[in-house]
VOGUTOR-551852 format. One record per atom (N, C-alpha, C, O): residue in three letters; x negated, y, z negated. Coordinates in steps of 0.2 Angstrom, whole numbers, plus 5000, padded with zeros to 4 digits. Last residue first. Example, Ala and Ser with C-alpha at 12.3 -4.5 7.8 and 13.67 -1.06 7.14 Angstrom:
BEGIN
ser493649894965 ser493249954964 ser493650004961 ser493350064960 ala493449724961 ala493849784961 ala493449844961 ala492949834958 
***
This chain:
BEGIN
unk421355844727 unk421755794729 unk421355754730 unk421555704732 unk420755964728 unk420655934720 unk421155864723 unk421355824718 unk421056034739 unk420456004739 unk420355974730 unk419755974726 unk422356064739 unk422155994743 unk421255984740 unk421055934739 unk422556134729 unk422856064728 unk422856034732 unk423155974732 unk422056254737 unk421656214729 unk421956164727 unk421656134723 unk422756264744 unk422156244746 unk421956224742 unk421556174742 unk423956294737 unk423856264741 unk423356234743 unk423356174744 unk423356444730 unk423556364728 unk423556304730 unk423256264727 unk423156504744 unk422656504738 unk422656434736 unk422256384737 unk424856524747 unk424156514749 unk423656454748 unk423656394749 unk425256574734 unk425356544738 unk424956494741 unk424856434739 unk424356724735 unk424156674732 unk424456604732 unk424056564729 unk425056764751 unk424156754749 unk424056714744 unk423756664746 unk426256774744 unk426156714748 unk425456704748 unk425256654746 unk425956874736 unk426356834734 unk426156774737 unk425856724735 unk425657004747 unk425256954739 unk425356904737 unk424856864736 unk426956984752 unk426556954756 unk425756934750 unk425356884750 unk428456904744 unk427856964747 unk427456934751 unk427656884753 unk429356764746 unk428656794740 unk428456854746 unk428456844751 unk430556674740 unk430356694744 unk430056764742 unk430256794737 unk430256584730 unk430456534737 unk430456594742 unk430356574748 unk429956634718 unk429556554715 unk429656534726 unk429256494730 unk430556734715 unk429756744715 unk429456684716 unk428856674715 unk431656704716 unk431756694721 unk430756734722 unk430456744727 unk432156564702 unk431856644704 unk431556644710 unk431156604711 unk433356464701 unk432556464705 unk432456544706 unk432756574710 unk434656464697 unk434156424693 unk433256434697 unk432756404695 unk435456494711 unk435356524703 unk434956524696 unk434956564692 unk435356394715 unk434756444716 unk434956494711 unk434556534709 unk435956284712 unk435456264713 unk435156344713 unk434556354710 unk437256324710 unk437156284703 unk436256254706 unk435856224703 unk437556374723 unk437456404716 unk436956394710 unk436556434708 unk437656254731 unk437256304731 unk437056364724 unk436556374721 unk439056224724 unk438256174724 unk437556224724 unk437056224721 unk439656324725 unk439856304718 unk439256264718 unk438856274712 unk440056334739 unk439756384735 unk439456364728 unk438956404726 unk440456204743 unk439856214744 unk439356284741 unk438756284741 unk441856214737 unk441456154734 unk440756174737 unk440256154733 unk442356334745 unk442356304737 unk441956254735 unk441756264729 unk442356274756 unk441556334755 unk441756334747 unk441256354743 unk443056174758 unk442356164761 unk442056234757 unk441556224754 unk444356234758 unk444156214752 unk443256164751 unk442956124747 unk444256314769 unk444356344762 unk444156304758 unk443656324754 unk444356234779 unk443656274778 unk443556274770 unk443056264767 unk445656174776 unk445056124773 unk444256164774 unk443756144771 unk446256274781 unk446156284774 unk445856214771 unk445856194765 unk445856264795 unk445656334790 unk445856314784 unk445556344780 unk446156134799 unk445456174799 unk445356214792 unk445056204787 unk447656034800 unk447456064794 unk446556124793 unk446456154788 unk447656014813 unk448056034810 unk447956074802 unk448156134799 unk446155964814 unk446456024816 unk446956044814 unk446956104813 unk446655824806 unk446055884805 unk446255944807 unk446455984803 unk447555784816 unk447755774810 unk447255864807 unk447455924806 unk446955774831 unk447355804828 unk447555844822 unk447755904821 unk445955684824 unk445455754826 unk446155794828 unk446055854828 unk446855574823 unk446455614816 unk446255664817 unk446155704812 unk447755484829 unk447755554830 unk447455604823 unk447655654820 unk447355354827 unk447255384832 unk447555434833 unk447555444840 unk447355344813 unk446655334816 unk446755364824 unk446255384828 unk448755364810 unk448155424807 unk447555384810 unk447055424809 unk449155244816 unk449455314817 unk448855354815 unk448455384819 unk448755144807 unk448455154812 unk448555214819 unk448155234824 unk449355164795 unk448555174797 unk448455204802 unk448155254804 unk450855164800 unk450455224798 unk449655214798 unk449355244802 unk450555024802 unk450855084808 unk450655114805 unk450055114807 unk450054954790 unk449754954797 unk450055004804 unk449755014809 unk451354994784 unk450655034781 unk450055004787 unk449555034787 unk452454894788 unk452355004789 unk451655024786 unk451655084785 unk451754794786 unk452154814795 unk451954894793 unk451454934795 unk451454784773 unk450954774778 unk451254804786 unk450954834791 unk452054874760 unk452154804766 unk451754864768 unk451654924768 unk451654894746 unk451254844749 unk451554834757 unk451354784760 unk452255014746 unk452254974741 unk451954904743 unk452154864740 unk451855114754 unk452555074755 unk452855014751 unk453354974752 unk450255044755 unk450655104757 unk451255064757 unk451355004758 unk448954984751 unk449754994748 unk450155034750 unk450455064746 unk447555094757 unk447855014754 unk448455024750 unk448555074746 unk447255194771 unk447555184764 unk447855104763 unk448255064767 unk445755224779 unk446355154779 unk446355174769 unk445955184765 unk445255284795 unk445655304788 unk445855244787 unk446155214791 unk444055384802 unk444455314801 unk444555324796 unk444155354792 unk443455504815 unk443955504809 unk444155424808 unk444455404813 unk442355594825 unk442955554824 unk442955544815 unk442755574810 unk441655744825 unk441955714830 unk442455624829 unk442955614832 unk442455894817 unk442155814817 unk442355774823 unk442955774826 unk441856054813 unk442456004819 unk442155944817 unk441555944815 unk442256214803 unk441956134806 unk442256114812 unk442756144815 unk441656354795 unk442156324801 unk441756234802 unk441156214802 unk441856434778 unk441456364783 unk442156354788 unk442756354787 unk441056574771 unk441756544773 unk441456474778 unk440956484782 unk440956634754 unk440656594758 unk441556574762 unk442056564760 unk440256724741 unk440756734745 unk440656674751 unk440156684754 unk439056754735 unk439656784732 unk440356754735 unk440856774733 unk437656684728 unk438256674735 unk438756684730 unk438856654725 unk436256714722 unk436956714721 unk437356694725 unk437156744729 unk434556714719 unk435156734722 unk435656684721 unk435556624721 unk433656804705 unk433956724707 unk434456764713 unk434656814712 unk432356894697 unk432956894700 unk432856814703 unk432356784704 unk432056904680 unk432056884685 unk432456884689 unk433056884687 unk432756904665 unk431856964668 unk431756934673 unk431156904672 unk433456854666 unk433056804661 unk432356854664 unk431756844664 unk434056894681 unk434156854677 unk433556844672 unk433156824675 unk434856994694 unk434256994688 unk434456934681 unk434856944677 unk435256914709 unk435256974702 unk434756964700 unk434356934703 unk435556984725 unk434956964723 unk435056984714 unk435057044712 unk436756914735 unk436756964732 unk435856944728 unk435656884728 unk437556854750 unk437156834745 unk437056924741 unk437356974744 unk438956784760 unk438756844758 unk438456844751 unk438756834747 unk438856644774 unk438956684766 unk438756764767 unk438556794772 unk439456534782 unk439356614782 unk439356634777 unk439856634773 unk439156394792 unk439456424787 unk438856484786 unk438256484788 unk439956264803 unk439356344803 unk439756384797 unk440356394797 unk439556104806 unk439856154799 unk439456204802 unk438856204804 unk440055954809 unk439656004814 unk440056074810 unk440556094812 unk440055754810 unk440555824807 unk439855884807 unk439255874806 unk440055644812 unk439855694818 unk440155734814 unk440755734817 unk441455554806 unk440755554809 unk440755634813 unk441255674816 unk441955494790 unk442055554795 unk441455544799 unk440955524796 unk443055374782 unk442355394785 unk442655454793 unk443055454798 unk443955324766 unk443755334774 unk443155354777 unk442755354772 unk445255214760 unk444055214763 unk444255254767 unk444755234771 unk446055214744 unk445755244749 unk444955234753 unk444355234751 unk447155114735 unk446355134736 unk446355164744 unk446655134749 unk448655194729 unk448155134729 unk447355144730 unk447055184727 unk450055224734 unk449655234731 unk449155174729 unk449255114729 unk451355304744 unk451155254742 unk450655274737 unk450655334734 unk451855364762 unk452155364754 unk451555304751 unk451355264755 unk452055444776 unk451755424772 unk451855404763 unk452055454760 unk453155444790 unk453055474783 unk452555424781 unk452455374783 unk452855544806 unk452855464801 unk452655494796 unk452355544795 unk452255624814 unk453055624814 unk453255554811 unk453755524812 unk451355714802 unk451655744810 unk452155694811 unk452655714807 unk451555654790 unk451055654796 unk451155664801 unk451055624805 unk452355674774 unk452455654783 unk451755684786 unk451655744785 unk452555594759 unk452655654761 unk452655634770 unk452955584772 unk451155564743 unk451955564748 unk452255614753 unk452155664751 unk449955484738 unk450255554741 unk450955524744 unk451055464746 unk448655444726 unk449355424726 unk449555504731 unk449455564730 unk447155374727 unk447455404731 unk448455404729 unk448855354732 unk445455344723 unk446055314724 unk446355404725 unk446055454725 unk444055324738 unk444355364731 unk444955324730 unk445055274733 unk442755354747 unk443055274743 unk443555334739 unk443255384738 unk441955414761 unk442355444754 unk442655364754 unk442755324758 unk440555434770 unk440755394767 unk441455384762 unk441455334760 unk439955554783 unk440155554775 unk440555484775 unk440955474780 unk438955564794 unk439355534791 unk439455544784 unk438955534781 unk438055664800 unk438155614805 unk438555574800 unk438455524803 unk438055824798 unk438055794794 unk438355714799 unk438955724801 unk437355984801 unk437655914803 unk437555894799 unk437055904796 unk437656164797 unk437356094795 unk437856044796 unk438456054795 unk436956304800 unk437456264803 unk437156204799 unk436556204797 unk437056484792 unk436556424794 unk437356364797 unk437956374796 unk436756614782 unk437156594789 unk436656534790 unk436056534789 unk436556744772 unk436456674773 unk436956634775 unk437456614772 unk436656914769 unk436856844771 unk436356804772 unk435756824772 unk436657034756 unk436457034761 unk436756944764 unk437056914759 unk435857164744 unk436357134746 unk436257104754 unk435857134758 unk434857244738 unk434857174736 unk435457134739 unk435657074737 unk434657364746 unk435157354740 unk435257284736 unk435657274731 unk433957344757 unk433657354751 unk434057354745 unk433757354739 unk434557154761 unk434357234762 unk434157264756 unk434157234750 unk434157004769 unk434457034764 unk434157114763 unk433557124765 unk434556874779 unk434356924778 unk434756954771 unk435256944768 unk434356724789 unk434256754781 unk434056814782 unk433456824784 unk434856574798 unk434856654798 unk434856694790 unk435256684786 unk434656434805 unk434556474800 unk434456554801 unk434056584805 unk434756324814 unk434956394815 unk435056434809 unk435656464808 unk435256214802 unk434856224807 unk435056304809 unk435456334805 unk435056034790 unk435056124792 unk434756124799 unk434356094801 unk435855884791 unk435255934793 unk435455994795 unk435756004800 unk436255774777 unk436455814780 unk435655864783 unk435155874780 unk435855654771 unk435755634777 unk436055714782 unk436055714788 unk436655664760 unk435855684760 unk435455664766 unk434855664766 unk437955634761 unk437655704760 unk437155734762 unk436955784765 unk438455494761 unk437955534768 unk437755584766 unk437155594769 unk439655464752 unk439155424752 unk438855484761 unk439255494765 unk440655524736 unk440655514744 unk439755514744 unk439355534740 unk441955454727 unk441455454729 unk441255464736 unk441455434741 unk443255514718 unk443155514723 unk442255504723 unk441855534719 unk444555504706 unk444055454707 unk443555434714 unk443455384716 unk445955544719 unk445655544712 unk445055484714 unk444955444719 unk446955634728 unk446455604728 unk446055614723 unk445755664721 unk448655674726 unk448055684725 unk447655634728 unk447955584729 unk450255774730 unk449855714728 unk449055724725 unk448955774722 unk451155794748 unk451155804739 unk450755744736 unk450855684737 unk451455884764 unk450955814759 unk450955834750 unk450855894747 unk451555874780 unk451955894774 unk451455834767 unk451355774766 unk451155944794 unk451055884790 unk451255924782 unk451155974780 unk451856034803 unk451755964805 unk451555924801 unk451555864802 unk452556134791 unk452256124795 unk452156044799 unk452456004796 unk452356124774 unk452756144778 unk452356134784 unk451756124783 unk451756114761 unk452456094760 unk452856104766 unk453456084765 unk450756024752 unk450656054759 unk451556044761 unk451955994761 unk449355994743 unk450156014741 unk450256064748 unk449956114749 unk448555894732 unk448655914738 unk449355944738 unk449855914735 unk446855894721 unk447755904720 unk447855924729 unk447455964732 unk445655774721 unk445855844724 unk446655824723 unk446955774723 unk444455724705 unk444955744707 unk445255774715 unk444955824715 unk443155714705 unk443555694697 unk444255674703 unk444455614704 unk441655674713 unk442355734712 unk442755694709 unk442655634710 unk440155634718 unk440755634714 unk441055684713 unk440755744713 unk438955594729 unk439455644729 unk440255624723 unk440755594725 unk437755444729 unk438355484730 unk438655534728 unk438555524722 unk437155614728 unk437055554733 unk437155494729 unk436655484725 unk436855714721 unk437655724728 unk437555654729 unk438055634732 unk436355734703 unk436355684710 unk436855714716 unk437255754714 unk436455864695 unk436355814694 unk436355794702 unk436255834706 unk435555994688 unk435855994695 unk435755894695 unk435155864696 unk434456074679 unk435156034678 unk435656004685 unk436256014684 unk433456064682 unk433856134681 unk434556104681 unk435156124683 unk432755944680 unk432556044672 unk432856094675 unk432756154674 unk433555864684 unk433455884678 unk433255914675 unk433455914669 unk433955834701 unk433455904699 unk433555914690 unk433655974689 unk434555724711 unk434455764705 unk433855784703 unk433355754704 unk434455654723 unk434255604714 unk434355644710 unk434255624704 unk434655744733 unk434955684733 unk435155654723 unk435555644719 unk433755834730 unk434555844727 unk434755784728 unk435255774724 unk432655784736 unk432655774728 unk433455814726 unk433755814720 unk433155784748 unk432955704745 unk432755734739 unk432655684735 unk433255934752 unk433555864751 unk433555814748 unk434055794746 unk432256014753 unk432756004747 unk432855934746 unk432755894742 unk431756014765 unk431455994763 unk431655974755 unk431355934751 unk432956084769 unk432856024772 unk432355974767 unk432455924765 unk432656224764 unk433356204763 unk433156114764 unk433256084759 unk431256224772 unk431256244763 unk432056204761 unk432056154757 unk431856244784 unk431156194784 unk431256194774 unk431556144772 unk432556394784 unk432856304786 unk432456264784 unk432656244779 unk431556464779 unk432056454774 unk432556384777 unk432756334774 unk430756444793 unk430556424784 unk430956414780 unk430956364776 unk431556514800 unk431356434802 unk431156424794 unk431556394790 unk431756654795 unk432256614795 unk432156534797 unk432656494796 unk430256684797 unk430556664791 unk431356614791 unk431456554789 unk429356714807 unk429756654808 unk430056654801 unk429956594799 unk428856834805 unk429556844808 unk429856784811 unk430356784815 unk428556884784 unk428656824791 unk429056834798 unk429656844797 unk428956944776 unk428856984781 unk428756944787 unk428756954793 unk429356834764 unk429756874768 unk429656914775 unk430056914779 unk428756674765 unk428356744767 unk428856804770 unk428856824775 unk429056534757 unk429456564764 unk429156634761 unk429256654756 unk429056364749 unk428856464749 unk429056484757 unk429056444761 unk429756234743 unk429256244750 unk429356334750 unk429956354750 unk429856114730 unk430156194734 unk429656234737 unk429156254733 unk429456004725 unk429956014731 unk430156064736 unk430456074742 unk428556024717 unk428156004723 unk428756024731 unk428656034736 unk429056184708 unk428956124710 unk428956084715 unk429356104719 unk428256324702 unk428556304709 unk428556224708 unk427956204708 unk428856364685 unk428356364690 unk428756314695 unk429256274694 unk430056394679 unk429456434677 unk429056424681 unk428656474682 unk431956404682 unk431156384684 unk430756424683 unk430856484683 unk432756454670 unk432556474676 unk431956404677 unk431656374673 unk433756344661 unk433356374660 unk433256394666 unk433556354670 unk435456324665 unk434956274663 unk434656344662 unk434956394663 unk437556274666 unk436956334662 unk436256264662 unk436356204662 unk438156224680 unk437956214675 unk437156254672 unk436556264675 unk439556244690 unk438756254691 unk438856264682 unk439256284679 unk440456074694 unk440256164692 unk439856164691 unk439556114690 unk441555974700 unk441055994701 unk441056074697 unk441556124698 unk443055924696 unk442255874696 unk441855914696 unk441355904692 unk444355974707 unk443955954699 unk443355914700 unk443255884704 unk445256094715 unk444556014716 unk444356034709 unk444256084706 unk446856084722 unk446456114717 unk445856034717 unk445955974717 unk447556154737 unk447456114734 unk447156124726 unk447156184724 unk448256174751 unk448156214744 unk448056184738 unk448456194733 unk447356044758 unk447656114760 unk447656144755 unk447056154752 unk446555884761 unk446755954754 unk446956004758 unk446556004763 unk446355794770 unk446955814769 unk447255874763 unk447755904762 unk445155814770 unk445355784777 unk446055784774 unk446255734777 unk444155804760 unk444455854765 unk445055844767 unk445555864764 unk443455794756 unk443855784753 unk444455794758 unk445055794758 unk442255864750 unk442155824757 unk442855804754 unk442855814748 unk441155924752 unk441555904757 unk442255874755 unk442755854759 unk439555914750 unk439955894756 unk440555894760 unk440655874766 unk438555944740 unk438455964746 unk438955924750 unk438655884754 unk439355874731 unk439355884739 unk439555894740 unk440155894742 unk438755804707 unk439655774707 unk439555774715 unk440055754718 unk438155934727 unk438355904730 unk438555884728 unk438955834729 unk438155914712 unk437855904712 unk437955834713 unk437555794714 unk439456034742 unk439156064739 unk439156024738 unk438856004733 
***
């Protein structure tokens, strides 16, 4: 997930961890459609292509941020903080990552979109999103073991994830806000895989170079192990930080402004044509 990201991204070692830097932030509703946000016709039976087409065409202004709803920058992606605390198992980890920037977000693409919702106002939104590189720079103090090397140290962290391949599941609700309704995600869970992983912690072991070039170079050739070892509770903390982004964007868009009736879309429409021929 402003994406402070939409991504992530932190991952790659948070298990029960705790994430600072990102929450959804009070703003006014949107009162009218801005150029950004593309309308989708519920009774459409290509709707679910439109609401992907609509998500997508998001992008580049979440990139730079969205200031009359408050929704700062993803690109880069900041996070304050991840606390990490993994006490058992093949990797054993105590610590954090601090002062995190991450760089690709907006380079992310929706797909297989699926959006339903029922007469109760309840209902899902399901979609996949690649995302061909996350970038992360952070500092870093952790201690502890990597499957069969210890890790210990603090300093500067780079790494970069490629080919990372998200199918994420929510459960949405329609409320009432400000005399309008906005959708909500109540609940969200994210499966991934990435296809590669490069990691280089600086200072490990107090600076020596012998053991802090083993260990690097140990986590670069067993990282899509590494990852795996850790999935389900790097999902966990993937749908914490993408709940939180989504959020902080549609909770602020009445869903009168993205998905319209069929009156609605007629005038829609209308509009459209009168902003090409006044163009």
């Amino acid at each position: 997930m402003a994406v402070k990201c939409w991504f992530v991204f932190i991952f790659v070692l948070n298990v029960t961890g705790a994430i600072w830097g990102y929450n959804v932030q009070d703003a006014p509703l949107l009162v009218k459609r801005p150029p950004w946000l593309k309308a989708c016709k519920k009774s459409d039976e290509n709707v679910n292509k439109c609401i992907n087409d609509m998500f997508l065409k998001m992008f580049p202004s979440l990139a730079v941020g969205i200031p009359e709803i408050n929704v700062e920058h993803f690109e880069p992606l900041s996070l304050d903080a991840v606390s990490i605390s993994k006490g058992n198992g093949a990797i054993v980890l105590t610590g954090s990552l601090y002062d995190l920037n991450v760089a690709g977000p907006s380079n992310s693409t929706p797909r297989d979109t699926s959006f339903t919702i029922n007469d109760d106002k309840h209902g899902h939104w399901n979609f996949k999103l690649d995302i061909p590189l996350l970038d992360l720079k952070s500092k870093y103090n952790l201690k502890g073991q990597i499957l069969v090397l210890p890790l210990l140290g603090q300093g500067n962290c780079d790494m970069k994830m490629y080919d990372i391949r998200t199918r994420i599941f929510t459960n949405i609700t329609f409320l009432e806000k400000e005399g309008r309704e906005v959708m909500h995600i109540d609940s969200m869970k994210v499966k991934f895989r990435i296809g590669g992983l490069k990691v280089k912690f600086d200072n490990l072991f107090n600076g020596n170079k012998v053991l802090g070039h083993t260990v690097n170079s140990f986590i670069n050739q067993n990282g899509l192990e590494i990852v795996a070892e850790l999935e389900e509770n790097l999902g966990n903390s993937l749908a914490l930080i993408f709940m939180k982004l989504i959020n902080n964007i549609f909770t602020k868009i009445p869903i009168d402004l993205w998905y319209l009736s069929d009156e609605q879309y007629k005038q829609y429409e209308e509009d459209l044509q009168m902003l090409k021929l006044n163009s």
